[in-house]
C-alpha positions as CSV (number, residue, x, y, z in Angstrom):
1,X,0.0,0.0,0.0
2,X,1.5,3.4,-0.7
3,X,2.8,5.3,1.9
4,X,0.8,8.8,2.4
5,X,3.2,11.6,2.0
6,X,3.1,15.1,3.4
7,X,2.3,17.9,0.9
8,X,6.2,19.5,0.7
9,X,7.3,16.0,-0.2
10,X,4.9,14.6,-2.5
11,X,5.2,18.0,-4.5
12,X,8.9,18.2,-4.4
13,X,8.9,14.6,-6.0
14,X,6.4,15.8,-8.6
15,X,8.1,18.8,-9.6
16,X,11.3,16.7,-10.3
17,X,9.6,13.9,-12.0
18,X,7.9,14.1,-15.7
19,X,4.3,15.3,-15.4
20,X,2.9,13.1,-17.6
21,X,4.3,10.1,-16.5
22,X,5.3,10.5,-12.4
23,X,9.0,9.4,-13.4
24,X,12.4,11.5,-13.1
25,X,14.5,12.4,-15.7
26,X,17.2,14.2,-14.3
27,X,20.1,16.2,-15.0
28,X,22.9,16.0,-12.6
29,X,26.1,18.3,-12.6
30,X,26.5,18.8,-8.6
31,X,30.6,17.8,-9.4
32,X,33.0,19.7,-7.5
33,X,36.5,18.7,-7.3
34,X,36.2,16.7,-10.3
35,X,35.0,19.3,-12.0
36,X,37.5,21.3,-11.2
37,X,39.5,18.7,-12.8
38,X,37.9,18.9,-15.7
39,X,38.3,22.9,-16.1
40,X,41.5,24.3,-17.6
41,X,44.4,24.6,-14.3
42,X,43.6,27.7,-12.1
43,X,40.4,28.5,-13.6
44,X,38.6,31.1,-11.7
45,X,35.4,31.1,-9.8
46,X,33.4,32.6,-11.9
47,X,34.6,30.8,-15.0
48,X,33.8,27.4,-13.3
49,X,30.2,29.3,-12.1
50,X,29.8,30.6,-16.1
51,X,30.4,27.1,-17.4
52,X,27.7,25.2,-15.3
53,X,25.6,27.7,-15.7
54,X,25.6,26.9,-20.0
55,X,25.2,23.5,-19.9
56,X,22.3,23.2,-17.0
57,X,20.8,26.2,-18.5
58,X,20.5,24.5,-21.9
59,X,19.6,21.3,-20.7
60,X,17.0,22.4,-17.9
61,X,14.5,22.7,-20.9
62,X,14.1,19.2,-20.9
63,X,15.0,17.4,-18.0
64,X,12.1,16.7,-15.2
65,X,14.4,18.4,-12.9
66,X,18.4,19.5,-12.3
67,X,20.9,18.5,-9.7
68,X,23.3,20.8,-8.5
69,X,25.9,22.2,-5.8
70,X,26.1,25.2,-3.4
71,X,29.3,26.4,-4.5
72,X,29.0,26.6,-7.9
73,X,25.3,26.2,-8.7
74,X,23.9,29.3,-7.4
75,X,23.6,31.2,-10.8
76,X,22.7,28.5,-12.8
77,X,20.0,27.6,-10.5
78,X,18.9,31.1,-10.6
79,X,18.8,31.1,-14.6
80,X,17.6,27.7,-15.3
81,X,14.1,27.0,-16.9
82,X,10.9,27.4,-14.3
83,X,9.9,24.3,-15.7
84,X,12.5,21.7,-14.1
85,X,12.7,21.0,-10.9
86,X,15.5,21.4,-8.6
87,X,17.6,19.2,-6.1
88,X,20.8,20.5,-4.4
89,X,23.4,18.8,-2.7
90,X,23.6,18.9,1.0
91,X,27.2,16.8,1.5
92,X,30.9,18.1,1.2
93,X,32.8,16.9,-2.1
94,X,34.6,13.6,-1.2
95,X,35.6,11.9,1.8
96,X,37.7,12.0,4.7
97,X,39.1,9.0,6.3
98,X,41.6,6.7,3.7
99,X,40.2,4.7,0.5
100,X,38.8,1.9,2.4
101,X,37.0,3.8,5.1
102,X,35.4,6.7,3.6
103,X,33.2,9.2,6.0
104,X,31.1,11.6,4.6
105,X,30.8,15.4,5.9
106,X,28.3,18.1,5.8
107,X,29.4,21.4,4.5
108,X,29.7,23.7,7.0
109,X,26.4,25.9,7.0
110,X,24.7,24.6,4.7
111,X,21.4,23.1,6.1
112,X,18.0,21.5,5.3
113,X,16.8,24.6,6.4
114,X,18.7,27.4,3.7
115,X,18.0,24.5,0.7
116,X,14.1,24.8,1.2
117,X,14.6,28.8,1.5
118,X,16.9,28.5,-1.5
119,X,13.7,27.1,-3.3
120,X,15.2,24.1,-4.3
121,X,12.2,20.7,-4.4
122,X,14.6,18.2,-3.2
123,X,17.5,17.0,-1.3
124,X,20.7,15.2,-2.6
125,X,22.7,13.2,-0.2
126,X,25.6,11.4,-1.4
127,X,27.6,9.0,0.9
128,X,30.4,6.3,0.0
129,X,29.0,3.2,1.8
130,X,29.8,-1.0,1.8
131,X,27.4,-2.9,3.9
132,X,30.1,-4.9,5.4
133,X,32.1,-2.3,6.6
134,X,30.9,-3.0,10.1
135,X,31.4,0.3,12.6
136,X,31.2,2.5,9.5
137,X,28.0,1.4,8.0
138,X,26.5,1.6,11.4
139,X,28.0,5.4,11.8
140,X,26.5,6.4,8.1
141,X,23.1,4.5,8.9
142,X,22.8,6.7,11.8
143,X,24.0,10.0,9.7
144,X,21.4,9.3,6.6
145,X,18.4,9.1,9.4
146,X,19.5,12.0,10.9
147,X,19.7,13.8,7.8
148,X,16.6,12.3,6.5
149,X,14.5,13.3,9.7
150,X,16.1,16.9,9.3
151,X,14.9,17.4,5.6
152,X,11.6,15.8,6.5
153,X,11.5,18.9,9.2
154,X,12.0,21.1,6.4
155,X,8.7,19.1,4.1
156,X,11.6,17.8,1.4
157,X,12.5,14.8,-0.3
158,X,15.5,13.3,0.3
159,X,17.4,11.7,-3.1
160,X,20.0,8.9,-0.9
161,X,23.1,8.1,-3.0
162,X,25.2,5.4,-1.9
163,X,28.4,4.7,-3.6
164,X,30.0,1.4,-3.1
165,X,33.6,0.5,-2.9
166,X,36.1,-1.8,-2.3
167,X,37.1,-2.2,1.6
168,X,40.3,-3.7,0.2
169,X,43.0,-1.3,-0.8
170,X,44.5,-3.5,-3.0
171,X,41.2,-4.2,-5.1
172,X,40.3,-1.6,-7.3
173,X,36.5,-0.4,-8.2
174,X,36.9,-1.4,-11.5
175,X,38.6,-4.3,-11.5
176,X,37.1,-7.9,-12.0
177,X,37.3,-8.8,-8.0
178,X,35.0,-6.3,-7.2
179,X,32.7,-6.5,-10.3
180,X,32.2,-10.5,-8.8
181,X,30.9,-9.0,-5.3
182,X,29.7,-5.8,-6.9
183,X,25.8,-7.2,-7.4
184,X,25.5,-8.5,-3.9
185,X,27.0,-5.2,-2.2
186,X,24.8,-2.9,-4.3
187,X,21.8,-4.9,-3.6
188,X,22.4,-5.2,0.0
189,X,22.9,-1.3,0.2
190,X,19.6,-1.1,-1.6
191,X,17.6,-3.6,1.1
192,X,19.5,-1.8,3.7
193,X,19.2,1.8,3.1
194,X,16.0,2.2,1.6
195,X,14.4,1.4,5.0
196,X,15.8,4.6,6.5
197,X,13.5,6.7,5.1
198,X,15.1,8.2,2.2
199,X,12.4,8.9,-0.4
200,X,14.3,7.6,-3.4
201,X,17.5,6.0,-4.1
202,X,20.0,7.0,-6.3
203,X,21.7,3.8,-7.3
204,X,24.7,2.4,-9.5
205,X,24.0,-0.3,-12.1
206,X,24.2,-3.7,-10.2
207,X,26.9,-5.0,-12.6
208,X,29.7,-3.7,-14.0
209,X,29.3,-4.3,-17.6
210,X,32.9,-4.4,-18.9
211,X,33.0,-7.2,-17.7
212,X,29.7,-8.6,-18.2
213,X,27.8,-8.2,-21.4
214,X,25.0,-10.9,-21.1
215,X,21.5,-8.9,-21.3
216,X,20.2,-11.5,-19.2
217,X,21.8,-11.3,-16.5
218,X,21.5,-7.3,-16.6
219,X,17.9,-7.9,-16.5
220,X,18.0,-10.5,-13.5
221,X,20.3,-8.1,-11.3
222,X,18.2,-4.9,-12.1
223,X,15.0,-7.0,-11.0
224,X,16.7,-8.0,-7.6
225,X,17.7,-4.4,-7.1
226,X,14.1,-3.7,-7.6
227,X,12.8,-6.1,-5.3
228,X,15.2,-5.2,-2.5
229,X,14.4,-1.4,-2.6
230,X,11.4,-0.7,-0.3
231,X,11.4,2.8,-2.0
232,X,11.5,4.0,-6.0
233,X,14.9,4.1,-7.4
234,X,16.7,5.9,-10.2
235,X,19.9,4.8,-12.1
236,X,22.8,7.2,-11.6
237,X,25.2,7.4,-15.1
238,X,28.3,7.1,-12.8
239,X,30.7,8.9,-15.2
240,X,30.2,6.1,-18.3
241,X,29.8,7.2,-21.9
242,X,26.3,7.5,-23.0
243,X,26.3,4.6,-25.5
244,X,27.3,2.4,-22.2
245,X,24.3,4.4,-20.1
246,X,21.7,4.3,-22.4
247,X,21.4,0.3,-22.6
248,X,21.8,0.0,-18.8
249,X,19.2,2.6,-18.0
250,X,16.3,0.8,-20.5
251,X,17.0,-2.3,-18.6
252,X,16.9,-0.6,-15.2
253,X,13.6,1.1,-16.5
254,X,12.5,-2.1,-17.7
255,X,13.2,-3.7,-14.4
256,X,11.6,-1.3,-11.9
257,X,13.5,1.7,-11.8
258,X,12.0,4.9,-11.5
259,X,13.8,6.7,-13.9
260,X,17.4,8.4,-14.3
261,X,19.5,10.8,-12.3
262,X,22.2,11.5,-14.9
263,X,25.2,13.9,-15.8
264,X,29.0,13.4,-17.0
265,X,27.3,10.6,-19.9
266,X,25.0,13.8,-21.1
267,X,27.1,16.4,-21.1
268,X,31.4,15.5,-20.1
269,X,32.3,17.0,-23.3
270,X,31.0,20.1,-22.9
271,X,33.4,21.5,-20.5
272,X,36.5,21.4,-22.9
273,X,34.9,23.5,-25.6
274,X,34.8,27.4,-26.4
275,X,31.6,28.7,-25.4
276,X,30.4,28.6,-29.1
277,X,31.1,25.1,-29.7
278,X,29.1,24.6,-26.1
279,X,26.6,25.7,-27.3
280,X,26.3,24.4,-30.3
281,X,27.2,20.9,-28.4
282,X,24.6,21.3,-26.1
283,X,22.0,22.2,-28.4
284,X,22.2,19.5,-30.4
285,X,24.5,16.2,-29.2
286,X,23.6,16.6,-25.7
287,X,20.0,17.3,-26.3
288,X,19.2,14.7,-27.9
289,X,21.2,12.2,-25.7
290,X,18.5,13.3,-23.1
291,X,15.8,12.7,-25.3
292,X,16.6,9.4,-25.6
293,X,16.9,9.0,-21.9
294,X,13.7,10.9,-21.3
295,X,11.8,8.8,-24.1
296,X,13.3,5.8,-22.2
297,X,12.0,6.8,-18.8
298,X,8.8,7.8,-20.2
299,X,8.0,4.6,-21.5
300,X,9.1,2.0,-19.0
301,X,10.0,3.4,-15.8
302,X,8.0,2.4,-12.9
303,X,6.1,5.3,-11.5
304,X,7.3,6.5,-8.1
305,X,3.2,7.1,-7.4
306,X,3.6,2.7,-6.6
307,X,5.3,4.2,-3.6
308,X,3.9,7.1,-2.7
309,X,0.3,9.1,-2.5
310,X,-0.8,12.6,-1.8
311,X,-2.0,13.6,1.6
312,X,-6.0,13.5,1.9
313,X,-7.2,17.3,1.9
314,X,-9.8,18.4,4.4
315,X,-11.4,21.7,6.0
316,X,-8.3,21.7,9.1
317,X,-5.5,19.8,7.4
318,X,-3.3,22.6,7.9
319,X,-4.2,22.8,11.4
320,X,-1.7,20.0,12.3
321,X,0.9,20.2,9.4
322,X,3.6,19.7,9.8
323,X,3.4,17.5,12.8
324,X,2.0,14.8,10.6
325,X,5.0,14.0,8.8
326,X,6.1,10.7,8.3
């Protein structure tokens, strides 16, 4: 039976999501220090600020909603089309701690609180997380609810993203050790997390497909994912090319996602160019990337209203909102 949201949270999902078809098809450029990276050395503020601005600006007129970051998303929030929704990051770039024991940290005030008065819809959280990591999934468990309850204070959606990785320094992400464990730790983090009251995941594809190319099999993890996750989900692009996204996120549609929460395979190229082959980038390869992505979700996503309904309206309701959330 769906769970009965409150008002803040059922319309920040639906101002994020397609209107004609309660699915997401997001746009995500919340990068920091990688985009930095990406930018020419010593780049300045406001050139890094001018650059996000172009390519969520172009893209914002078709995406259900856009993901970005406090530091260098303000503008292009500001400028973006009315009719895509918004989600902002609440974590700090990266991790502290060393590679196998990664803890996530809050930026420094930057709250719940300034991201609803910022008029943003939704929430991003972002931690690094393996469900065997004992102490440290225990700590992060107990962060995400506390951030979760906090937003919920505040009437907005939370978007969880868990990243996994490998607890052993001497296994690499991408290697073929930890694509053998990778299903079972991404569909553990799935069952786990998703009962601590994030509204929607924001998860990595189950396999790693360089080193598994059997369709089958795709479909098979993507339906256990599914069935694990006691909340919607939506497939994250994790940095791939878009001819490697675009097959993975029909079969995660296919198989119960809720959609896509996508950047780097939309729009990496972009950030090299002059600002007239941006554009002309934008409006044309990266565009239509997105359509394809949007026709995707459109079609065979499952709708996050399986999951969730609207509050029931009467003469008091607001009477005792907000002290009805769940």
């Amino acid at each position: 039976m769906p769970i009965i949201l409150t008002p803040g949270r059922y319309r920040g999902l639906k101002s994020t999501s397609l209107a004609e078809a309660d699915v997401f098809g997001i746009v995500a450029f919340d990068q920091r220090g990688s985009y930095r990276q990406m930018m020419p050395a010593g780049a300045s503020y406001d050139a890094l600020a001018q650059v996000k601005g172009e390519i969520i600006g172009a893209l914002s007129n078709e995406a259900s909603a856009i993901l970005t970051d406090p530091t260098y998303g303000l503008s292009a929030a500001m400028e973006m089309s009315p009719k895509a929704g918004l989600l902002l990051a609440l974590e700090k770039s990266g991790y502290s701690g060393d590679s196998s024991y990664r803890r996530t940290e809050l930026i420094p005030s930057w709250t719940p609180e300034k991201i609803r008065k910022a008029g943003a819809s939704a929430v991003k959280f972002m931690v690094y997380y393996h469900p065997a990591s004992g102490a440290l999934a225990d700590e992060l468990e107990a962060l995400i609810s506390r951030v979760v309850s906090d937003c919920h204070q505040w009437d907005l959606p939370v978007f969880l993203e868990p990243m996994s990785y490998s607890l052993d320094p001497a296994i690499a992400k991408d290697s073929a050790q930890f694509a053998a464990e990778r299903p079972e730790v991404v569909v553990e983090t799935a069952r786990r997390l998703s009962r601590t009251g994030a509204d929607v995941l924001k998860l990595e594809f189950p396999l790693d497909i360089k080193f598994n190319e059997d369709r089958s099999d795709w479909h098979r993890a993507c339906k256990q994912l599914s069935d694990a996750s006691a909340a919607p989900w939506v497939l994250l692009s994790a940095g791939v090319d878009f001819e490697q996204f675009k097959p993975q996120a029909r079969v995660a549609c296919e198989c119960g996602a809720s959609g896509f929460l996508a950047g780097r395979a939309i729009w990496k190229e972009a950030t090299a160019m002059s600002p007239p082959e941006r554009a002309a980038f934008l409006g044309t390869t990266a565009r239509a990337r997105l359509r394809q992505l949007l026709d995707i979700a459109g079609s065979a996503a499952r709708p996050w209203t399986d999951f969730y309904s609207a509050p029931q309206a009467s003469e008091t309701w607001y009477e005792t909102y907000p002290r009805r959330a769940l």
